[in-house]
N, C-alpha and C positions, 0 to 999 in steps of 0.2 A: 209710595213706600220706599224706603231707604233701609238696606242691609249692607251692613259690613260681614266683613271675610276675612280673618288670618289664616293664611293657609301656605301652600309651597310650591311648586311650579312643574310637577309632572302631568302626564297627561288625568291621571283622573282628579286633580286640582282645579285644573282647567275644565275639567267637566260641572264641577259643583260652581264654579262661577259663571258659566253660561245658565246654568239649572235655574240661580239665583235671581241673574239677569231676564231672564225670561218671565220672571214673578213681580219683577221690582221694576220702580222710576229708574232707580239709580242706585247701581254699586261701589262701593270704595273696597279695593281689595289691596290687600298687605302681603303680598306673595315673597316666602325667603327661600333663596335659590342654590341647588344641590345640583350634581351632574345628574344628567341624563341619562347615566350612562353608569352604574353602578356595578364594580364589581372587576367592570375595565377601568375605573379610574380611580383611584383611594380619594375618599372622602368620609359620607357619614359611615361609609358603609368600608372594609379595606379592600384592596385588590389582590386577588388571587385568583387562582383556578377554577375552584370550588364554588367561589362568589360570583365568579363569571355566568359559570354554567345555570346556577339556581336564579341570578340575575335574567338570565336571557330568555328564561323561562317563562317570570314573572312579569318583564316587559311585553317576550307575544302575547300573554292575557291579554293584558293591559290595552296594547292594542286593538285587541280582537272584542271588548267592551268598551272600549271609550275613541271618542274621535280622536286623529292625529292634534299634537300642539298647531294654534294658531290665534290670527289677533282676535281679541276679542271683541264679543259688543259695545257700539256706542255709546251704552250706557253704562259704560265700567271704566274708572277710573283705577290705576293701579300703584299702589309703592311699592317698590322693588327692593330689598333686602339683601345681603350676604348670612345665610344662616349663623343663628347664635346672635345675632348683632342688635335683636330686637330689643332686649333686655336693658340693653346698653342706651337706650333714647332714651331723654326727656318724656314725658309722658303727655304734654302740650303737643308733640308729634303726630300725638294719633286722635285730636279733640274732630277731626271728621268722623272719624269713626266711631269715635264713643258717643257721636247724635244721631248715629242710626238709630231706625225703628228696631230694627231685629242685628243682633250680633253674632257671628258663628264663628267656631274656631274648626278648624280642622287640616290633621299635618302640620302644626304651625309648632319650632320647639317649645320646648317647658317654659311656658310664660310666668314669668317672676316681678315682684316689687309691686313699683307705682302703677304700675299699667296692670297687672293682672286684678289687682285690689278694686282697680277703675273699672273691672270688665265685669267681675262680680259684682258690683252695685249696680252697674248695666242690665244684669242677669244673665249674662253672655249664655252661649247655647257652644256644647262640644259635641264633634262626631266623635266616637272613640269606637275605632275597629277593635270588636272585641266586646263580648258578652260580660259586662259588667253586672253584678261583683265578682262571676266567678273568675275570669282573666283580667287582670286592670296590668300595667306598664309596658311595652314596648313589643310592637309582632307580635299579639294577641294571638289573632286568627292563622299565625303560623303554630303556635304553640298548641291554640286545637284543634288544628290539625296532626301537629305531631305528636297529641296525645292520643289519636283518633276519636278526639270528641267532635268531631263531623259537624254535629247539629249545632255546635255553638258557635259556628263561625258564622258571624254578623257582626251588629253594631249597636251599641249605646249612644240613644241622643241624650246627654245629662246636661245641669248647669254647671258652668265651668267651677272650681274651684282651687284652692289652694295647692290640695295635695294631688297628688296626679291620678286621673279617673277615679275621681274618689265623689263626686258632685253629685247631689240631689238627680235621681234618675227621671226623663219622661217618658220613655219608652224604646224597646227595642226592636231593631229593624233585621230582617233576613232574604235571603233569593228565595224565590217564588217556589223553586225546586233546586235539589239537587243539580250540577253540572256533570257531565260526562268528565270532564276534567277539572282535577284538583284547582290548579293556577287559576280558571276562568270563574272556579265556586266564589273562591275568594276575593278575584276582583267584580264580580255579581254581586256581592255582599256589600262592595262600597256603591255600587249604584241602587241599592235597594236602600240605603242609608241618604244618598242624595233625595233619589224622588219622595221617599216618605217623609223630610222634611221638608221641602219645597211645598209640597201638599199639606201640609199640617201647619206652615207658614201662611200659604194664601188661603186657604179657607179658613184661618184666625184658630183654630183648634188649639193649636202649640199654646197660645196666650191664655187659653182657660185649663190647660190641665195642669193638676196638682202633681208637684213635682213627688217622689220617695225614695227615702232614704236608704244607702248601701249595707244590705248585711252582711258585712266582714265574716262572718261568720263561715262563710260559703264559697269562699275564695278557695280556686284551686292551686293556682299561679298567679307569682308578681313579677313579671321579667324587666331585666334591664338591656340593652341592646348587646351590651358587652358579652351576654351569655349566648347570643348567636354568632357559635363561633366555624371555621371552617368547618369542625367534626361534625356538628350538631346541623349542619347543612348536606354533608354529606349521605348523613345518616337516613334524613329526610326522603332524598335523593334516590338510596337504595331501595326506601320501604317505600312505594309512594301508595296511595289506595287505588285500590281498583272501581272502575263505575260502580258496579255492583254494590260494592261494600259503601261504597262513599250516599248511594243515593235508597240504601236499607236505612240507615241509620238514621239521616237526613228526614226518612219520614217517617220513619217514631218517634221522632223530637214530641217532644214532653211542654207544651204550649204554657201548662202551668207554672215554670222556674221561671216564666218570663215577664216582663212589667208592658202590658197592653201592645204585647207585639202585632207588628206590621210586618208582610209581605209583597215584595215586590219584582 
């Protein structure tokens, strides 16, 4: 089996392509590459104080569930990117990858034109952090978080499309439990989003379930990254949950708002 991966190069990137690699003959990944180091360095994200702090936060998670960056498996071949610049190829660029058996996208930006067109007739596969429909565009699982909607911080695996997490749903994925800590729920949440599809990948499941469609309806929030701004981090910052509160809520999650949810 052959999977492709558009994805980006922090460490829990690096984690779903090992995940991958461990299921597959052979991976081709399309990694576009951001600082390390957010919040100390302006990029996707700007640099300030604020972005520092919440930044360094999110990185010990990050750490503390996912293994350090390093080389990968022999069976991963990789293209390397300058974010934003994906858009900008030829779409003959990426004819490895659109022969994969299984296509995933995840972290990878807003993929547009000839290539995103080629990925949906692929039937591409998106991770989308974030409880779709009700949270769809950018820092989902920050947003329910700082709604205190606790329970809906997880993941939509959809088929990729057009508009942005807007795709034919297959299911959504969550931590097994609550975390004692906010940072570590949310990066828990992307690795219950890697294993449950890995697994829904090699035992062929993913390939027979019927995809369904988003009830707009139901949307709480549509965020664009611009509206994570200093305040709206700080603010975050100040209120943050307490175990208690974060792992009540966590488990009166409401199993029914959800499309054949997995826990992991």
């Amino acid at each position: 089996m052959k999977i492709a991966v558009f994805t980006a190069n922090q460490p829990r990137h690096f984690s779903l392509i090992r995940r991958l690699a461990n299921i597959a003959e052979e991976v081709v990944a399309c990694q576009e590459c951001y600082t390390l180091f957010p919040g100390h360095v302006a990029d996707f994200y700007r640099k300030s104080d604020v972005m520092r702090l919440y930044f360094d936060f999110v990185r010990r998670a990050e750490e503390e569930v996912f293994e350090p960056i390093s080389l990968l498996p022999r069976n991963v071949r990789v293209l390397s990117l300058r974010d934003g610049d994906i858009n900008k190829l030829p779409v003959d660029t990426f004819l490895e990858f659109l022969s994969a058996d299984f296509i995933v996208v995840f972290g990878a930006t807003y993929l547009k034109g000839a290539l995103c067109e080629a990925l949906i007739a692929r039937n591409a596969i998106n991770i989308h952090m974030g409880v779709s429909p009700y949270y769809r565009g950018s820092g989902c699982n920050f947003w329910a978080m700082y709604d205190g909607n606790y329970d809906m911080v997880g993941a939509t695996i959809h088929r990729l499309s057009a508009g942005l997490d807007s795709g034919s749903m297959l299911f959504h994925a969550f931590p097994e439990a609550a975390d004692d800590d906010p940072w570590r729920h949310g990066m828990r949440a992307v690795a219950a989003a890697h294993k449950t599809l890995a697994l829904a990948i090699a035992s062929n499941e993913l390939a027979c379930m019927q995809p369904v469609g988003q009830d707009r309806s139901k949307q709480i929030r549509y965020t664009k990254t611009s509206e994570f701004t200093d305040e709206v981090a700080q603010a975050y910052l100040d209120d943050l949950p307490t175990s208690d509160k974060l792992k009540s809520v966590c488990k009166a999650r409401d199993y029914e708002k959800f499309l054949r949810p997995r826990m992991a």
